[in-house]
Residue, then its C-alpha position, 0 to 999 in steps of 0.5 A: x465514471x468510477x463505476x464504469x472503469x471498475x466494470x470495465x476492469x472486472x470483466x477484463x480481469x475475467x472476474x465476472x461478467x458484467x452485469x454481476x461486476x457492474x452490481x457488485x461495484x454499485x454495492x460497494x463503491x463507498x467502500x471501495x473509495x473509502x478504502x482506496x483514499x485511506x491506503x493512497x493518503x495514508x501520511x506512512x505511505x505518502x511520506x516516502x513518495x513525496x521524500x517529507x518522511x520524519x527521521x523516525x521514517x526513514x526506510x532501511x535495508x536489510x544492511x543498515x539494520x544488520x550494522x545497527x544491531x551489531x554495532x552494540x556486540x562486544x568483542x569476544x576474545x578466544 
């Protein structure tokens, strides 16, 4: 099934047509769902969709991160 939705979505992409696309996802289909269970189970990226990450996780801003590393400048005095 996983095959076909690949086909599918390669000739749609206008990739190939399908017989190259439907060859090279048979070639490479361990591959392929190897690398996709690694990046959507990989524990960095999953915390933070299911909200468990550790402290040392949480996501910040471009803000937060400025307010941080200004908080240690000492005053300067004209």
């Amino acid at each position: 099934m996983l095959i076909t939705i690949a086909t599918q979505f390669c000739v749609l992409k206008k990739i190939e047509d399908k017989p190259v696309c439907k060859g090279a996802i048979t070639e490479m289909i361990n591959y392929i769902v190897t690398s996709l269970w690694a990046h959507i189970f990989d524990p960095h990226l999953a915390c933070h969709k299911i909200r468990l990450c550790p402290k040392e996780y949480d996501i910040l801003t471009l803000a937060d991160y400025a307010k941080d590393v200004l908080a240690g400048k000492p005053n300067k005095t004209q």
